[in-house]
KOLTOR-401003 format. One record per residue: x, y, z of N, C-alpha, C in turn; residue in three letters. Coordinates in steps of 0.001 Angstrom, whole numbers, plus 500000, padded with zeros to 6 digits. Layout:
XYZXYZXYZALA...
END
This chain:
746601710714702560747355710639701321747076711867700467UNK748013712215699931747721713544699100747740713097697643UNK746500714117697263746411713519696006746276715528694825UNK747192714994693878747752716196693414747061716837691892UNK746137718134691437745437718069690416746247718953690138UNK746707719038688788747175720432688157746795720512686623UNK746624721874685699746237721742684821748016721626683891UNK748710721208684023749805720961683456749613719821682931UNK748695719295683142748197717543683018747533717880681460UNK747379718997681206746361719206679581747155720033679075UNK746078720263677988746929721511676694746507722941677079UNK747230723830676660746831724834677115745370725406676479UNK744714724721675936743440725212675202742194724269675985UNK742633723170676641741591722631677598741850722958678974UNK742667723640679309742932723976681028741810725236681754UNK740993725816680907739836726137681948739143725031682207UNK738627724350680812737173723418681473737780722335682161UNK738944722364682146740010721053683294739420721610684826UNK740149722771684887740378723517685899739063723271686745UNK737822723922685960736251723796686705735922722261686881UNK736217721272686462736396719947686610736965719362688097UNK738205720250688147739148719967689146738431720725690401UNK737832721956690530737119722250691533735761721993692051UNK735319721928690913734048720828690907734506719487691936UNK734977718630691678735205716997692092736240717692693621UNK736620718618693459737305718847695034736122719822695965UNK735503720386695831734406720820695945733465720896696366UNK732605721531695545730913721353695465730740721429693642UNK729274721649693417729451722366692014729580723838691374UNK730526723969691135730887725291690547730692726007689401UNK730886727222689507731180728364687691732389728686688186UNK732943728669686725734406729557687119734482729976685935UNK734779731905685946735059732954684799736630733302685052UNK737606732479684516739403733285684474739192734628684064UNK739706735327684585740132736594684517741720737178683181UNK741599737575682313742858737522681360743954738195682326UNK744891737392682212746372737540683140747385738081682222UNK747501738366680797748386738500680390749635737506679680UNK748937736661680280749973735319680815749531734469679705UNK750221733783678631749898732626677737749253731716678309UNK747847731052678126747203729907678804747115730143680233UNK746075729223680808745564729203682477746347728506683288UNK746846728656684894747592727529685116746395727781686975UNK746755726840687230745951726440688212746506724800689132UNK746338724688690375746890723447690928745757723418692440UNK745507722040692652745343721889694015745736720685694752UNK746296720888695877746925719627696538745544719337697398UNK745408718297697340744189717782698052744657716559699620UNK744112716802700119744646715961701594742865715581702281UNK742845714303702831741785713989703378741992713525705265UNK741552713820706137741670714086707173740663713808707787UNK740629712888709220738854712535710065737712713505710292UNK736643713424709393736223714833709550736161715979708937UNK737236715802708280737074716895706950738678716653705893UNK738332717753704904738996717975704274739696718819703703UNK741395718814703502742510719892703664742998720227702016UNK742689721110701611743479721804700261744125722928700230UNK745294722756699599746099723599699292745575724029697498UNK745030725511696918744616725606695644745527727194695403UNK746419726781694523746917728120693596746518727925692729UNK745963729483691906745754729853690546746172731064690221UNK745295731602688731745424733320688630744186733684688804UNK744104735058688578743034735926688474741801734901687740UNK739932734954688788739197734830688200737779735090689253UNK737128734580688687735431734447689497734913733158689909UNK734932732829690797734022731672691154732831731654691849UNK731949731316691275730035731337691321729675729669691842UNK728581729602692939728144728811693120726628729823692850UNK726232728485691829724749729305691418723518728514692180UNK722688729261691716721124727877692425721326727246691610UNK721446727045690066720961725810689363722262725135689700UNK723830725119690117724778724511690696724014723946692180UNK723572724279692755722957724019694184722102723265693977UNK721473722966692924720193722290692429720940720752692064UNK721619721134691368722349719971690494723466719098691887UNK723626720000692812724829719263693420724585719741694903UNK723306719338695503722417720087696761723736719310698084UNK724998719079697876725673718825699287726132719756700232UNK725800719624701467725656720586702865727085720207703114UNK727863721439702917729154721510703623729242723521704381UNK730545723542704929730838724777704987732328724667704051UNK732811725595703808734223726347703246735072727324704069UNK735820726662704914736794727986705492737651727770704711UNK738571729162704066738990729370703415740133730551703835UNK741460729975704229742389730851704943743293731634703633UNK743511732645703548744207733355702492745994732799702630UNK746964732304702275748014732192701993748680733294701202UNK748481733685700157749325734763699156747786735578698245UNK748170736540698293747263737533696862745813737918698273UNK744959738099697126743766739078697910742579737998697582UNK741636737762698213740358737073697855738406738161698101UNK737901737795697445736520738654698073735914737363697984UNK735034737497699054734053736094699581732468737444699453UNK731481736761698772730404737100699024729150736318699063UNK728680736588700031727120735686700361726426736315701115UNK724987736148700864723832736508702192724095738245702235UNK724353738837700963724233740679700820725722740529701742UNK726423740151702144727661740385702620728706740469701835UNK730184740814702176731199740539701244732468741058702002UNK733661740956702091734527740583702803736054740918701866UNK736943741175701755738363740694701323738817740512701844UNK739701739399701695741019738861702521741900738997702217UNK743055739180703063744613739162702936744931738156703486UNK746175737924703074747054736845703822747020736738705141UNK746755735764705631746675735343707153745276734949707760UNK743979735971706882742798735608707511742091734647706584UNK741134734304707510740444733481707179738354733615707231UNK737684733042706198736480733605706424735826731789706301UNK734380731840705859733329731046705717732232731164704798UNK732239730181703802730966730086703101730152728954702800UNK728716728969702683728052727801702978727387727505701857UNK727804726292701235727233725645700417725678725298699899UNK725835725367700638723508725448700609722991726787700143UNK723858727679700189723286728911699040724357730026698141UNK723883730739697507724907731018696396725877732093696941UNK727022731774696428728743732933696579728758732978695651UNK729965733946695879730545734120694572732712734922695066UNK733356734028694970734730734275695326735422734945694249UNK735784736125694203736729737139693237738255737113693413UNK738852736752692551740437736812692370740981737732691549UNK741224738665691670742344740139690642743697739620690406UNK743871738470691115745358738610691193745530736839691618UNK747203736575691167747631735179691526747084734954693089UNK746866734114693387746708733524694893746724732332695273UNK746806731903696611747233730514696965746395730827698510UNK745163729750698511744380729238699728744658727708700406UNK744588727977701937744368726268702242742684726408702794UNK742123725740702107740283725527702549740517724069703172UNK739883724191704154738920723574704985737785722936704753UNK737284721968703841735507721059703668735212720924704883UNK733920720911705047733549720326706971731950720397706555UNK731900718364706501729839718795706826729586720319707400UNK728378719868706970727609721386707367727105720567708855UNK726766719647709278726151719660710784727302719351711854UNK728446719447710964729633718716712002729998721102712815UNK730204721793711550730706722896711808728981724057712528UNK727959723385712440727160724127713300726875723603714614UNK727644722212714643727315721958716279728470722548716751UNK729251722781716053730299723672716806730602724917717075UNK729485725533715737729141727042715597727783727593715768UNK726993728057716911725718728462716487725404729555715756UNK724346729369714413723511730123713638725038730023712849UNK725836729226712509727589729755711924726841730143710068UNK725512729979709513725192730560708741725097732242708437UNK725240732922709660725054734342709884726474734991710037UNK727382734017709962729102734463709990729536734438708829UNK728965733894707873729466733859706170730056735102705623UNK731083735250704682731458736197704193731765737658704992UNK732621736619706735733008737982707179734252737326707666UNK735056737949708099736820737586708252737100737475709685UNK737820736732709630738822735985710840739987736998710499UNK740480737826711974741550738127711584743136737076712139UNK744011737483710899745171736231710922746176737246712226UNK746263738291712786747116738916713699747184738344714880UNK746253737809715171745980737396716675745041736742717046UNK745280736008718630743674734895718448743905733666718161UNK742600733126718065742659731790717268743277731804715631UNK742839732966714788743109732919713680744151732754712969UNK745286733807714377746782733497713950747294732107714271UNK747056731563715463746958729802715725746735729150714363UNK745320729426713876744990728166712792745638729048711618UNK746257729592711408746854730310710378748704729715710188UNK748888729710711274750186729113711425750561727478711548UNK749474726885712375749434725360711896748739724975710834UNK748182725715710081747668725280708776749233725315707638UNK749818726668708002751372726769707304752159725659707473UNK752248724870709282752917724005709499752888722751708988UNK751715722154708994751267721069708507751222720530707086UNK750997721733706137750807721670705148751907720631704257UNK753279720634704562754399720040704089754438718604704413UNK753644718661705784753980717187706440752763716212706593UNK751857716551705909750181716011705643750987714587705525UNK751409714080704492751773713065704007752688712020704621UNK752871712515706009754161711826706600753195711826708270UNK752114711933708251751566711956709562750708710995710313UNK751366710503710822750745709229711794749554709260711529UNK748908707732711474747675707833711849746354708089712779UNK747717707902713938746969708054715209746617709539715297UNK747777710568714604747082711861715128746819712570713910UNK746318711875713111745322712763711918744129713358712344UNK743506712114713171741613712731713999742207713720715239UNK742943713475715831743381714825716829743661716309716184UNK744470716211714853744889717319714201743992717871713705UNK742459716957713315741488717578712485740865718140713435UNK740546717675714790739835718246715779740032719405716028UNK741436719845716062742096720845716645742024721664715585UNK741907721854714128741884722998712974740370723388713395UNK739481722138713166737701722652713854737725722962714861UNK738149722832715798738182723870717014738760725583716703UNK739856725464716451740695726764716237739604727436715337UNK739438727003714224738325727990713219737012728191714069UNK736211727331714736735242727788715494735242728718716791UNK736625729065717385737500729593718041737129730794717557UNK737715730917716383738184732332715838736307732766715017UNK735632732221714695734167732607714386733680733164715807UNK733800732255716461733518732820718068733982734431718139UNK734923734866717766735585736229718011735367737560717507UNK734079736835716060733488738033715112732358738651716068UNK731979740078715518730792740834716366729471740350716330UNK729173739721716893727541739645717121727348738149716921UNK728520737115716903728496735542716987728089734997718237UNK726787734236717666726290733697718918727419732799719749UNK726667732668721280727697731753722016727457730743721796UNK728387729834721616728844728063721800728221727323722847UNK727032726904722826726939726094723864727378725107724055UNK727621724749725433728415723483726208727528721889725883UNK725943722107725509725124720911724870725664720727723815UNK725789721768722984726553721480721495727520721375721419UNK728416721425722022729817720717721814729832719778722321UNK729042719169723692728894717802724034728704716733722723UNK726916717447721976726577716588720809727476716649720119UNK728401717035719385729214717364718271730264716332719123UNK731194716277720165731961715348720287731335713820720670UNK730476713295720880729595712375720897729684711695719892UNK728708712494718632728756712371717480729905711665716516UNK730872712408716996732665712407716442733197710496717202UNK732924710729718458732979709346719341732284708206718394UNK731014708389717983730545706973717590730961706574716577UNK730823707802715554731653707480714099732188706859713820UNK733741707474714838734692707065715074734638705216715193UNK733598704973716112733705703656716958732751703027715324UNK732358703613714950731297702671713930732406702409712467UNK733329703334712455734382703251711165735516702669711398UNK735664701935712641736150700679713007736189699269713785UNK734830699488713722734190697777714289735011697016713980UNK735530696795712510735762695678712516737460695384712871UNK738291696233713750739090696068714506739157695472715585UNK739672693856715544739342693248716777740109693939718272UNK741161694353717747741268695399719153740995696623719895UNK739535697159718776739407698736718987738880698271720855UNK739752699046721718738540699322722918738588700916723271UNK737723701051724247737355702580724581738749703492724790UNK739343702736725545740938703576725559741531703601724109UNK741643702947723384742279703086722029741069704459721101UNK739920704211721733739062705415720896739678706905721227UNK739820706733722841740259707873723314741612708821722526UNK742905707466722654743998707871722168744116708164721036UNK742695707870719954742899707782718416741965709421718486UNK741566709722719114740515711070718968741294712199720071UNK742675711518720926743061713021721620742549713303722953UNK741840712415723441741143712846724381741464711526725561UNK741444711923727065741508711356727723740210710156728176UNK740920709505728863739404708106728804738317708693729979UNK738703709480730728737806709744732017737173711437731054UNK737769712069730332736634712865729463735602712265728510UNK735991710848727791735369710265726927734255709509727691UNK734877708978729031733563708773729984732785709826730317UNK733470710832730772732409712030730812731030712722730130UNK731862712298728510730556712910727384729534711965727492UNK729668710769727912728444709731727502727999709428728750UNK728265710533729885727320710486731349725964710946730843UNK724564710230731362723439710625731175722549710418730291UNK723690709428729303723427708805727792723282707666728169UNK722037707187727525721363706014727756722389704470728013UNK723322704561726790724710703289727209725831703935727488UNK726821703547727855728187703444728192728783703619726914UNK730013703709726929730560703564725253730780702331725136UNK731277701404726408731585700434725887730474699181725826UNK728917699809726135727948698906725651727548699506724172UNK727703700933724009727434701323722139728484700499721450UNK729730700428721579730524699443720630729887697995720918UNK730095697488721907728699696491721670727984696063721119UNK726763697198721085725275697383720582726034696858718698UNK726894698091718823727188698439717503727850696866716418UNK728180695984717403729209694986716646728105693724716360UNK727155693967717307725729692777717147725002693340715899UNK725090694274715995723964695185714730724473694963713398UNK725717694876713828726400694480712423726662693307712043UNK726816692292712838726601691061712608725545690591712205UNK724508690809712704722971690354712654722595690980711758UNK722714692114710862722670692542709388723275691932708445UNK724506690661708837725448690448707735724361688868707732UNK724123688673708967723712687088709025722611686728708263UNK721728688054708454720213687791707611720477688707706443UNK721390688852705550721527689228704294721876687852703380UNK720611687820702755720615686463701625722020687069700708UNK722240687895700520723280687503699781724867687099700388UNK724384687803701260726026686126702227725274685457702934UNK724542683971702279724174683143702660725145682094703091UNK725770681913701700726987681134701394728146681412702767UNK728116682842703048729329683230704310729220682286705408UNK730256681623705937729987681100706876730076682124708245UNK729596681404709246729027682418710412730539682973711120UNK731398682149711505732580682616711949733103683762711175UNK733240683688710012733640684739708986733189685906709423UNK731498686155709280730701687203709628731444687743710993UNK731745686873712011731928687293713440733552688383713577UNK734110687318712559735537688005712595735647689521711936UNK734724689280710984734429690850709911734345691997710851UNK733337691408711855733214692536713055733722692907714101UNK735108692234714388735304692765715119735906691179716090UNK735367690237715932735674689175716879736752688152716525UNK737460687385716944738184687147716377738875685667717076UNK737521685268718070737238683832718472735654683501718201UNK735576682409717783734160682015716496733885681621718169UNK733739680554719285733112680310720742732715681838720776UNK733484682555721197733275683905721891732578684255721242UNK732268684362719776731336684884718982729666684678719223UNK729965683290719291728755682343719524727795682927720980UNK728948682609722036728163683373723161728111684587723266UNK728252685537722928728031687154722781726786687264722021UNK726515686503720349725534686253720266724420685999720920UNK724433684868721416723585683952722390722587685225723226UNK723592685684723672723314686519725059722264688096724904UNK722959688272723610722072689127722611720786689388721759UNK721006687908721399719718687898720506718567686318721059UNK719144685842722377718767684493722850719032683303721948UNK719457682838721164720202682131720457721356682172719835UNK722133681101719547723190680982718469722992681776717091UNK724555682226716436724091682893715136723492682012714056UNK724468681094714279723980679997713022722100679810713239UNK721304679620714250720263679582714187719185680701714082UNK720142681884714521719561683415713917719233683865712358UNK720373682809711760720214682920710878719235682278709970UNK718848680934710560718278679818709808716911680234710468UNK716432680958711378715353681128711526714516682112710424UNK715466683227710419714984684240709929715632684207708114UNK716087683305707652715942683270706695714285682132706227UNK714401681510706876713267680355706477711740681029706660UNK712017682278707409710321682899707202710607683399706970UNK711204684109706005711545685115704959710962684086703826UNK711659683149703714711272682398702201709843681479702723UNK709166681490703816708123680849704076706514681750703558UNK707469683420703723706695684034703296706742684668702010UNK707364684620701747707701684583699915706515683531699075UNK706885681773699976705995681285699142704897681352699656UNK704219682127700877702474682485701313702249683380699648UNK702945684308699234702595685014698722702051684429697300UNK702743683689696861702339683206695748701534682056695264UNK700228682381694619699281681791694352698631681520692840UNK
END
């Protein structure tokens, strides 16, 4: 769903500290110095889009400075990266004694965990990229040592993610659900693609992209337990990937996927059962929450799991909980 900030929303005498507000909360924590445009009052906009995995903005403004400081890093310590593809005007990215300008088409990287500083002379319009910081280094090694240097948009991956970033941009809002986590896969690929292509970028190992799609797999499977029809083929088709590759990544890994969804739907049950505060829940309820959606079937999946019924999983382990509550008090 796209969700739309512009400083047209204020007066023209509150639209900077709007503005740093608006990049702040889309963001990390920021400084921002406008640059005088000539121009009566500040104008500034960002279309915001959320996506499996990360997150898609479209941000026009005018001329200014944007600072991520230490005491911003202090105040707002979240580990992301920033790719940041140029659309219109010129950008300078600087970090780590580096520094960079962009034109239209390329694209660079900056990492949140220590201080930039992004320069605007002129109107411009970016689509950035949010991406944890451990999601974009299992996909990039050392991708801290690529900061503030450019992707070129001519050719490559860069012109790829340069052109479906153009494509998409219109149709964010009209896009299946099924292939939102495929589309996000494929922008983090293409940008780690095109980092791959700078001088002296370490190589990609084949362990780390194993862990990194693994990773992406369980998530996935843990941010919808409670779909009584998620199975391994529906994970596959919802992430892009075929079922005999999705078997592939989890060769050598201690379960199967389809004993981790499993693992994963007992763990969650048996957390809901011995939480005093859904005492009151009845047990079928709990079963269906997760995923099940016959209270028998529930019962024996239980059973088989934890050697008893839930209802008595529950009554056990609540009653020495409160057996030992009252040891305690004397």
């Amino acid at each position: 769903m796209r969700h739309v900030l512009t400083t047209e929303a204020v007066g023209s005498g509150e639209r900077v500290s709007y503005w740093v507000d608006m990049i702040c909360s889309t963001y990390v924590k920021l400084e921002c110095d406008p640059a005088p445009s000539g121009r009566p009052g500040f104008e500034g906009a960002i279309e915001h889009h959320r996506l499996p995995g990360l997150e898609l903005s479209v941000v026009r403004s005018g001329p200014q400075t944007v600072l991520r400081t230490a005491s911003a890093i202090a105040r707002d310590p979240e580990d992301c990266f920033l790719i940041a593809t140029q659309t219109r005007g010129h950008g300078m990215v600087e970090q780590d004694g580096r520094e960079t300008l962009m034109s239209p088409g390329e694209f660079s990287i900056y990492d949140s965990k220590r201080p930039y500083t992004l320069r605007f002379s002129e109107d411009f319009e970016e689509i950035v990229l949010k991406v944890r910081g451990d999601t974009l280094r299992a996909l990039v090694r050392d991708a801290e040592s690529l900061t503030a240097t450019k992707v070129s948009g001519s050719s490559g991956p860069g012109r790829i993610l340069h052109g479906m970033l153009q494509a998409l941009r219109g149709d964010l809002d009209s896009l299946p659900a099924a292939s939102a986590s495929p589309l996000g896969d494929s922008l983090l690929s293409l940008a780690a693609a095109g980092l791959g292509t700078l001088q002296g970028a370490p190589r990609v190992e084949s362990s780390a992209l194993k862990a990194y799609h693994l990773e992406r797999i369980r998530r996935h499977i843990d941010d919808r337990l409670h779909e009584p029809n998620l199975t391994i083929e529906a994970v596959a088709m919802q992430l892009g990937m075929s079922v005999s590759h999705l078997h592939r990544l989890f060769a050598g890994e201690p379960q199967s996927p389809a004993q981790y969804l499993w693992q994963r739907r007992m763990e969650r049950c048996s957390r809901d059962l011995l939480d005093p505060r859904l005492a009151a829940r009845p047990v079928s309820e709990i079963g269906y929450r997760w995923g099940f959606n016959d209270a028998a079937h529930f019962s024996r999946a239980f059973r088989e799991r934890f050697g008893c019924p839930p209802r008595e999983w529950r009554q056990r382990k609540l009653q020495r909980g409160a057996n030992g509550a009252a040891a305690g008090v004397h």
